[in-house]
C-alpha positions as CSV (number, residue, x, y, z in Angstrom):
1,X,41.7,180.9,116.0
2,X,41.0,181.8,119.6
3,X,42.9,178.9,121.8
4,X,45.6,176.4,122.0
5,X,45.3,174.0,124.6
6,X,47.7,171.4,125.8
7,X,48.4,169.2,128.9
8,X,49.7,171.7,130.9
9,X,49.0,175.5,129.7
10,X,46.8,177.2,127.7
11,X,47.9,179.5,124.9
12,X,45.3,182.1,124.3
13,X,45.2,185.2,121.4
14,X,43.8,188.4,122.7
15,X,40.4,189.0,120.8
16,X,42.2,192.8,120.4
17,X,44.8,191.3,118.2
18,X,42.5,188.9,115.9
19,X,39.2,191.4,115.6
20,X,40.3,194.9,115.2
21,X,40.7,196.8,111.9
22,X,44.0,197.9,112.2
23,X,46.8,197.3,109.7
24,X,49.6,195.4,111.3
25,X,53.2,195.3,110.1
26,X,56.2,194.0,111.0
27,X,56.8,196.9,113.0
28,X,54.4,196.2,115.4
29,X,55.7,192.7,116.0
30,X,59.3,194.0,116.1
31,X,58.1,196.5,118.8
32,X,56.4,193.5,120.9
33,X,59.4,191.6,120.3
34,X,61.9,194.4,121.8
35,X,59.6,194.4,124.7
36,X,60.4,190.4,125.5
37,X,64.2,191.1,125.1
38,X,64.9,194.1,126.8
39,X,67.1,192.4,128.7
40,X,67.7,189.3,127.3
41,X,69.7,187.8,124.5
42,X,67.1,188.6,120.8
43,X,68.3,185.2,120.0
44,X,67.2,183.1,122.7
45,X,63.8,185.2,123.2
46,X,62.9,184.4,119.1
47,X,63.9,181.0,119.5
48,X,61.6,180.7,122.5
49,X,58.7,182.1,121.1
50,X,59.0,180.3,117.9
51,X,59.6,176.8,119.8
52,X,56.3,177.6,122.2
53,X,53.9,178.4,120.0
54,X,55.0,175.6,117.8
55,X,54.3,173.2,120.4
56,X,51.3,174.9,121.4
57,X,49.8,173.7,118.2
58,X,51.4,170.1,118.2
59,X,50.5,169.3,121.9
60,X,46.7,170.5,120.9
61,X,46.6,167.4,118.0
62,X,49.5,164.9,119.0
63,X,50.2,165.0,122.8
64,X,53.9,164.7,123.2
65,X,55.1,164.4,126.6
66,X,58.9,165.4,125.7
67,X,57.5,168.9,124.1
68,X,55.5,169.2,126.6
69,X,58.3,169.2,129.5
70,X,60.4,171.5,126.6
71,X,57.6,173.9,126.9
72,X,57.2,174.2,130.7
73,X,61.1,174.4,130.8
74,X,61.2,177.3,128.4
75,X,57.8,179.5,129.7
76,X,59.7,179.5,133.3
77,X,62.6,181.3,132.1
78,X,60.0,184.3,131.9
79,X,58.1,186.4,134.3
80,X,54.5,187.1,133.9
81,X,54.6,189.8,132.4
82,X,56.7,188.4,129.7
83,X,54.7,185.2,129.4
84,X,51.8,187.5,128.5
85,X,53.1,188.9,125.4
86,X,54.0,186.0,123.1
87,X,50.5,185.1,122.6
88,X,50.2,188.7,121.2
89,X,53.5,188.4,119.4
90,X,51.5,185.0,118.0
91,X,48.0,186.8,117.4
92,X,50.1,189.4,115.3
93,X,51.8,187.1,113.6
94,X,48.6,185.0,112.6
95,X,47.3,188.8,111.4
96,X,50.4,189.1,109.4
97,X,49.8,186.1,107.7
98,X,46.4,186.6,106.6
99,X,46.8,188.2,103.8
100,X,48.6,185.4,101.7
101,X,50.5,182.4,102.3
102,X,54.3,184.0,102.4
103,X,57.2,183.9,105.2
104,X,57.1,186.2,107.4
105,X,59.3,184.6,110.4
106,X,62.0,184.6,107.6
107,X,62.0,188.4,106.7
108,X,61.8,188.7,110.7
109,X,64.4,186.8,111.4
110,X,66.8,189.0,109.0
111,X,65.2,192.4,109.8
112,X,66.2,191.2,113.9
113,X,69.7,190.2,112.8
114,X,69.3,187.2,114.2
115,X,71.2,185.2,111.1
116,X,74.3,183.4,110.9
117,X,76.7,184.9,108.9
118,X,79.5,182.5,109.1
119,X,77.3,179.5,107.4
120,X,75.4,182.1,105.4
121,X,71.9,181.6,106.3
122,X,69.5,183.7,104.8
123,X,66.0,183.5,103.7
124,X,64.4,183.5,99.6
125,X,63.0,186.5,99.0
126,X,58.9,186.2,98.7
127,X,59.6,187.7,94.9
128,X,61.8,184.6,94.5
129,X,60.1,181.8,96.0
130,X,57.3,183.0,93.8
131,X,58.6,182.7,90.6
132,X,60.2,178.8,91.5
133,X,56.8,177.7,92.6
134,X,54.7,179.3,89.2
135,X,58.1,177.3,87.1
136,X,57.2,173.7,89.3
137,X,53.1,174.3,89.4
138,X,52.0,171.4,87.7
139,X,47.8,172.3,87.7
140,X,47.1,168.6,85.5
141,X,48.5,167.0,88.9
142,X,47.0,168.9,91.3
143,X,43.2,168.5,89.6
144,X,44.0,164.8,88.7
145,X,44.7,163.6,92.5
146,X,46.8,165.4,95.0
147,X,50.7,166.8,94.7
148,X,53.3,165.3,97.2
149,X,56.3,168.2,97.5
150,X,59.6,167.4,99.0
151,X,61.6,170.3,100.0
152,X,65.0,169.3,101.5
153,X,66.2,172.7,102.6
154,X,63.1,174.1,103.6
155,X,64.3,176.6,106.1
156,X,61.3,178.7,107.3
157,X,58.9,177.2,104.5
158,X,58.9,180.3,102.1
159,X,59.0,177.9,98.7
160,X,56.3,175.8,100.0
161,X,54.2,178.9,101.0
162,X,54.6,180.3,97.5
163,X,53.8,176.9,96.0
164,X,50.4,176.8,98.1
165,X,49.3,180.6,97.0
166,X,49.7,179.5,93.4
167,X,47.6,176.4,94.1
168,X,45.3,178.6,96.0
169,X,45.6,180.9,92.3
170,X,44.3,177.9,90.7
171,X,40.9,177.8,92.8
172,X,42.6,174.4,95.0
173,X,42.5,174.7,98.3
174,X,46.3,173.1,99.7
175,X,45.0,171.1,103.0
176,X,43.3,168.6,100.5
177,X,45.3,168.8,97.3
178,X,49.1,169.1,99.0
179,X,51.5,167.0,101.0
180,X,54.7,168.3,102.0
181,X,57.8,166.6,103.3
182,X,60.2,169.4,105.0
183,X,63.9,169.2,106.0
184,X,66.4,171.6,108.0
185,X,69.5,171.2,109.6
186,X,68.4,174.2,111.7
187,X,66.0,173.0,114.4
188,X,64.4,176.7,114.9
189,X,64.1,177.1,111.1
190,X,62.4,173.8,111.0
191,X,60.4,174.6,114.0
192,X,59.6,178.3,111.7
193,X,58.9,175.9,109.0
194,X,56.0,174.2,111.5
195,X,54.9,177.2,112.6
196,X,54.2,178.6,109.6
197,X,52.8,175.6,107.0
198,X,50.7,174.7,110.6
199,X,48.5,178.5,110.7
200,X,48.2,178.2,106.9
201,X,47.0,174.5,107.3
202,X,49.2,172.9,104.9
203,X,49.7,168.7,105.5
204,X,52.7,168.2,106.0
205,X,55.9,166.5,107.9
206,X,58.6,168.9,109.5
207,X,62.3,166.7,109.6
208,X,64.7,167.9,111.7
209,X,67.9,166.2,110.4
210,X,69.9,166.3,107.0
211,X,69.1,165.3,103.7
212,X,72.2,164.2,102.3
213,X,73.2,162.2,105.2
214,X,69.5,160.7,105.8
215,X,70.1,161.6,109.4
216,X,66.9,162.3,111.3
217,X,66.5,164.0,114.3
218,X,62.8,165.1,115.2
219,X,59.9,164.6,113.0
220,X,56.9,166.8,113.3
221,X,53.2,166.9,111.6
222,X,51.0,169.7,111.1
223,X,48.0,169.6,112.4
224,X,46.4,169.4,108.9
225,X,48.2,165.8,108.2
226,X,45.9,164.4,110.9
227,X,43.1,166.7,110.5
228,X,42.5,165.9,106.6
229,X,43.7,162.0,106.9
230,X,46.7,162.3,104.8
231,X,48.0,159.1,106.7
232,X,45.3,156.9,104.9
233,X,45.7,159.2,101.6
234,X,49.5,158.5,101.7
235,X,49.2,154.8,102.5
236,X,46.4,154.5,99.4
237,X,48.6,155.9,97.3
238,X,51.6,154.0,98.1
239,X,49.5,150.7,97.7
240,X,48.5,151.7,94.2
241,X,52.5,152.8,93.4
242,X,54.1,149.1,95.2
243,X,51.0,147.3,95.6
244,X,51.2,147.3,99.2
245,X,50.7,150.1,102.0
246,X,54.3,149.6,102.9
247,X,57.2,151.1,101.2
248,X,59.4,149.0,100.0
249,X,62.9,148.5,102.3
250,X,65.3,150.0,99.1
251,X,63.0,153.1,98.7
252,X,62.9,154.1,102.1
253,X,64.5,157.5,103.3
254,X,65.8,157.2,106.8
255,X,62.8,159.8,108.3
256,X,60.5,157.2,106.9
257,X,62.2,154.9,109.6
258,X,62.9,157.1,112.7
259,X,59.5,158.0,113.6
260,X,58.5,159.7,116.8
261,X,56.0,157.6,118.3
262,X,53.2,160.0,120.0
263,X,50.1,159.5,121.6
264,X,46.8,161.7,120.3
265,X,45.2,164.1,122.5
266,X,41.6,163.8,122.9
267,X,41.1,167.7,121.9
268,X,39.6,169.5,119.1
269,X,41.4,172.3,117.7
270,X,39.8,175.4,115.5
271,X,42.4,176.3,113.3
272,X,40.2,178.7,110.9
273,X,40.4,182.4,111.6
């Protein structure tokens, strides 16, 4: 993946980040990151690079012109020389994901202290979210049709990433066999969540709200929900389970009603690298 374009900007990945043959760690996005908040708050710098490059990669499928005034208002809190370095804080993030679908913005997010202690947030280890996903794999599903997963405390998407690498185990490839509805409180965990599921092209739909009280604040797709037709795969399957694309009134959750309405950009984007 070489470039992100939008309205507005142009997000680009140095070719020195995504061609060499060196081993990145989490070190070396640490170290980027220290460079960005020298003299600003760690929090606010993470939670800006996290909510640009997420809306980098919506505004290159589904044009939003709210995100995009969000994104121009958070880049000019930066100098150049700043701006510069979170598409390499990206590009070595997109290395660091390479090697298997896993969450690494969660483990960052811990290792920078950036938690909140007081309504103890914290992240399922890898190891963990491992083990849950080989318990829930269902293979008989996933070769008869497709699998819909619903995870309503997703935080940074570690338990669907783990679910995907076992499907990947399996010899499916997730962007045609898995649909994933995802839920946070949090809106830069959910926004984590996006980022994440969005570089590992996993369908699916990002809710920022709460699940026990239905309450729905921001809905987001990856770019694999539009880029693989999930809309018309989703609607088939809810004719064949009601008998009509529609879902009926008393089965409806309250993100299935509180839909942002956004208007496609005419833009290809490469999402392979």
């Amino acid at each position: 993946m070489k470039l992100v374009e939008s309205q507005h900007h142009t997000l680009t990945y140095p070719e020195m980040y995504m061609l060499d043959n060196k081993n990145y760690d989490r070190n070396d996005f640490i170290k980027m990151f220290n460079a960005i908040s020298n003299h600003k708050h760690r929090y606010e710098v993470f939670r800006d690079f996290v909510t640009i490059s997420a809306i980098s990669l919506h505004n290159a499928v589904q044009t939003n012109s709210k995100l995009e005034e969000e994104y121009l208002q958070t880049i000019a809190r930066y100098d150049k020389n700043e701006i510069s370095k979170f598409p390499e804080l990206l590009a070595i993030l997109v290395k660091l994901l390479q090697a298997e679908p896993r969450d690494i913005l969660g483990r960052l997010y811990m290792e920078l202290e950036l938690g909140n202690d007081n309504t103890g947030q914290f992240f399922t280890p890898s190891e963990v979210s491992l083990m849950m996903a080989r318990m829930s794999y269902d293979d008989k599903q996933a070769k008869k049709s497709f699998i819909t997963l619903s995870e309503p405390a997703s935080g940074a998407g570690g338990m669907v990433l783990a679910f995907a690498k076992i499907m990947m185990d399996h010899g499916h490839n997730p962007a045609c066999k898995l649909w994933v509805e995802c839920v946070d409180t949090d809106r830069l965990v959910a926004l984590m969540c996006y980022l994440q599921l969005s570089l590992w092209n996993i369908p699916a739909k990002i809710i920022v709200g709460d699940s026990l009280s239905l309450e729905t604040r921001e809905t987001f797709y990856t770019p694999a929900h539009y880029l693989y037709g999930w809309e018309e795969r989703l609607r088939s399957k809810r004719t064949a389970m009601y008998g009509s694309p529609e879902i009926p009134e008393t089965d409806k959750t309250e993100s299935e009603t509180q839909e942002i309405k956004q208007t496609p950009a005419k833009i290809q984007l490469d999402l392979t690298f």
